[in-house]
C-alpha positions in Angstrom: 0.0 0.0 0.0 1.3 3.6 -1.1 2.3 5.8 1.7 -0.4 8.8 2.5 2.3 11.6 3.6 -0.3 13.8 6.1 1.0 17.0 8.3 1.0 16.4 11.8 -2.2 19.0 12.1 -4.4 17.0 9.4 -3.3 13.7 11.9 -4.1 15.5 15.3 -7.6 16.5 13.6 -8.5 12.7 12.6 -7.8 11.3 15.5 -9.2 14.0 17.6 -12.6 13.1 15.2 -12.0 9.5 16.1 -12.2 10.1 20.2 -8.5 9.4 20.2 -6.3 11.6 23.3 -3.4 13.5 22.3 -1.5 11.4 25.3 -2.0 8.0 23.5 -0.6 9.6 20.8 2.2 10.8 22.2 3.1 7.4 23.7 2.9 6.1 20.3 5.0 8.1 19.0 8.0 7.5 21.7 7.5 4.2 21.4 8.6 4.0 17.6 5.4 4.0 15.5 4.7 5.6 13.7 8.1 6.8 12.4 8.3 10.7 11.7 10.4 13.3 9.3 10.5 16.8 10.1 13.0 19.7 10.1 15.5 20.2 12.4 16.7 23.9 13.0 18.8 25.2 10.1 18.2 21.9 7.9 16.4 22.2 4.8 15.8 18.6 3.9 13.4 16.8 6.1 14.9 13.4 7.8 13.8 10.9 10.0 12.8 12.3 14.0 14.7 10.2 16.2 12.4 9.6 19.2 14.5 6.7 20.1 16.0 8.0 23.4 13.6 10.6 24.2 13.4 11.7 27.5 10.4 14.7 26.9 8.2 14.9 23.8 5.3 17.8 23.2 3.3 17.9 20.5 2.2 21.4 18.7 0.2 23.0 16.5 1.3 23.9 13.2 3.2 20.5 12.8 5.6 21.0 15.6 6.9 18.5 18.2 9.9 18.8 20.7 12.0 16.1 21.4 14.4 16.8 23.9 14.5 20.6 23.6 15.4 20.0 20.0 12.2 22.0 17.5 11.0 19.8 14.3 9.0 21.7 12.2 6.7 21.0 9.0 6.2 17.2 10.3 4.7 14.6 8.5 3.8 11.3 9.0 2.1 8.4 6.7 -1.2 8.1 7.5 -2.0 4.6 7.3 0.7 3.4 9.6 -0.4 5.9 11.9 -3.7 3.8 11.7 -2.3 0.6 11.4 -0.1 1.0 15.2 -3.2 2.2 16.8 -5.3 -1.0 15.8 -2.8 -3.2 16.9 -3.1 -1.3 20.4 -6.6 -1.9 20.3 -8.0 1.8 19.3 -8.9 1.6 15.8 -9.5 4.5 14.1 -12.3 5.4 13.3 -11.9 8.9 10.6 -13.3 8.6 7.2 -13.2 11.2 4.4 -17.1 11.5 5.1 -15.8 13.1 8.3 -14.4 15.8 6.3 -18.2 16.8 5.4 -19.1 19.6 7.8 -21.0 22.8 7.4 -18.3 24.9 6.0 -17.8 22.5 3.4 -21.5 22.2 2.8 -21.8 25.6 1.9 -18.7 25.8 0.1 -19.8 23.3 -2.3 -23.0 25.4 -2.6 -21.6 28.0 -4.0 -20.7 28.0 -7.5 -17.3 28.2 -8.8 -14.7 30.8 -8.9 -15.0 30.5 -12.6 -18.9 30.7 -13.4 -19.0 33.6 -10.2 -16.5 35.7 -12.7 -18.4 34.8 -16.2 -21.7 35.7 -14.0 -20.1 38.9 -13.1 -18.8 39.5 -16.1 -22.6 39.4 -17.9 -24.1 41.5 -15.4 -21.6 44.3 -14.0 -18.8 43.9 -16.7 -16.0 43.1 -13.6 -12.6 41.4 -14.9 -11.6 39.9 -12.1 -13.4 37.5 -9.6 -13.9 38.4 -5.8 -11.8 36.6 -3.1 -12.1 33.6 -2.3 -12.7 32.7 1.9 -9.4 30.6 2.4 -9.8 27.1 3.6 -10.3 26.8 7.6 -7.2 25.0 9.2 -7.9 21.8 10.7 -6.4 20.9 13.0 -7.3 19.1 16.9 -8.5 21.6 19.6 -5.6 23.3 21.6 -6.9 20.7 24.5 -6.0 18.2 22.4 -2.2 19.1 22.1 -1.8 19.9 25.7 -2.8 16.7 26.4 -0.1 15.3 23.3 3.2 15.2 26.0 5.5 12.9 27.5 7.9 13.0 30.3 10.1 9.8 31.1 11.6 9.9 35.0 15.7 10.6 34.3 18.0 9.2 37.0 19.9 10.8 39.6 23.0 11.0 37.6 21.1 13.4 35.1 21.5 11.0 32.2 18.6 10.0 30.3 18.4 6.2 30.3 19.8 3.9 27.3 17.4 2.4 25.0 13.5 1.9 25.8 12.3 2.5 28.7 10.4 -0.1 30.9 10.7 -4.3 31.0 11.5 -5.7 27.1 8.6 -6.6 25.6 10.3 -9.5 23.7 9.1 -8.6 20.4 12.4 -8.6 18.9 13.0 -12.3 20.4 9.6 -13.6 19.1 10.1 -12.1 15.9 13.5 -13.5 15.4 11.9 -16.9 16.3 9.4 -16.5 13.9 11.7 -16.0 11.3 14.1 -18.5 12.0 10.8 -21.4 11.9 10.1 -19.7 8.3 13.9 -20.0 7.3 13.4 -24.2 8.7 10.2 -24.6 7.1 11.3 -23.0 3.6 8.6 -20.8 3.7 11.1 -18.1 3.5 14.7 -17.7 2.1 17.7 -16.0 3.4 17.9 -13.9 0.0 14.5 -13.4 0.5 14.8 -12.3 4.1 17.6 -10.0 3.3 16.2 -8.4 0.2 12.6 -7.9 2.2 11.8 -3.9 2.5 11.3 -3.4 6.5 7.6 -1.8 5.7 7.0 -5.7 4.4 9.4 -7.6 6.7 7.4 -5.4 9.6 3.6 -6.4 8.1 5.1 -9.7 7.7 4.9 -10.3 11.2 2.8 -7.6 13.2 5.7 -5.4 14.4 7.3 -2.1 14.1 10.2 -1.7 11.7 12.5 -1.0 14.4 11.9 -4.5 15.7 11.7 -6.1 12.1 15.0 -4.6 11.4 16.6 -5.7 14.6 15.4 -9.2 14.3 16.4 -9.6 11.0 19.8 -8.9 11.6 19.9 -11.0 14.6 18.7 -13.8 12.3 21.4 -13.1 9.5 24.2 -12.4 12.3 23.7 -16.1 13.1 
């Protein structure tokens, strides 16, 4: 399935629509999925957020988000892994593009076009140029919505933020691993195969982030 780039506004407003907190996004976000690419200050090409290690995380409107003290702006994500890590954690999602179908819209698409409003003009009153057109409304969650879209891991006494994850492995990566390794004995799956496997695929494959399907895949291929 293609990828659905979406800002991080356009995201906060869908789920928001769906009934889903800004918090559980938040924690879905420091736990790996989905990934993000942003700016960093004084970078012009977007690149991969590394949330990997993050010790504070805050969410803002006009596709900002803070890791660390460090300021990402014009953030995207893809929308349908966005959807995809929340139905695995039980919260489907449950935006459509009906939901986009609101008043403003409604009388938007009464009116008629910039086009036939200038030719109308134009018959009646001899005007060149068409009036203004009301600009689109931003959409975008409630400000509620990205107060509530924070994190804050506890850092030890020595001040440094703690290696890795946080919290008791889950022992994804193990299971995974496992899983491949049965596919390798049963021939289901090859080691060319396994190696030439886009993560996206390798990670659908079998129900886990990429960061895990990467990590188990080179612990398979390391031994």
């Amino acid at each position: 399935m293609p990828a659905e780039l979406i800002s991080l506004d356009q995201a906060s407003w869908r789920l928001e629509k769906s009934g889903i907190p800004g918090r559980a996004f938040a924690e879905l976000l420091v736990n790996g999925e989905p990934p993000l690419i942003g700016l960093r200050p004084g970078n012009k090409l977007r690149e991969h957020v590394d949330l990997s290690r993050v010790t504070g995380l805050l969410v803002e409107p006009e596709d900002v988000v803070i890791a660390d003290g460090i300021r990402w702006t014009h953030v995207k994500l893809d929308w349908f892994e966005l959807r995809a890590a929340f139905k695995r954690r039980g919260h489907p999602v449950s935006w459509t593009w009906l939901s986009n179908i609101n008043p403003v819209v409604l009388e938007r698409a009464r009116q008629p076009s910039p086009r036939s409003r200038f030719m109308s003009d134009w018959r009646t009153t001899g005007q060149t140029r068409p009036g203004p057109v009301a600009p689109e409304p931003a959409q975008r969650a409630r400000p509620e919505w990205f107060q509530d879209a924070a994190f804050a891991a506890v850092v030890p006494a020595s001040g440094q933020p703690p290696r890795g994850r946080r919290g008791p492995k889950s022992g994804k990566r193990e299971n995974t691993a496992s899983a491949i390794r049965k596919d390798l004995r049963d021939q289901t799956l090859t080691a060319t195969a396994l190696r030439d496997m886009p993560e996206k695929e390798l990670a659908a494959r079998y129900g886990v982030s990429r960061d895990t399907a990467r990590k188990a895949r080179h612990d398979v291929l390391r031994s």
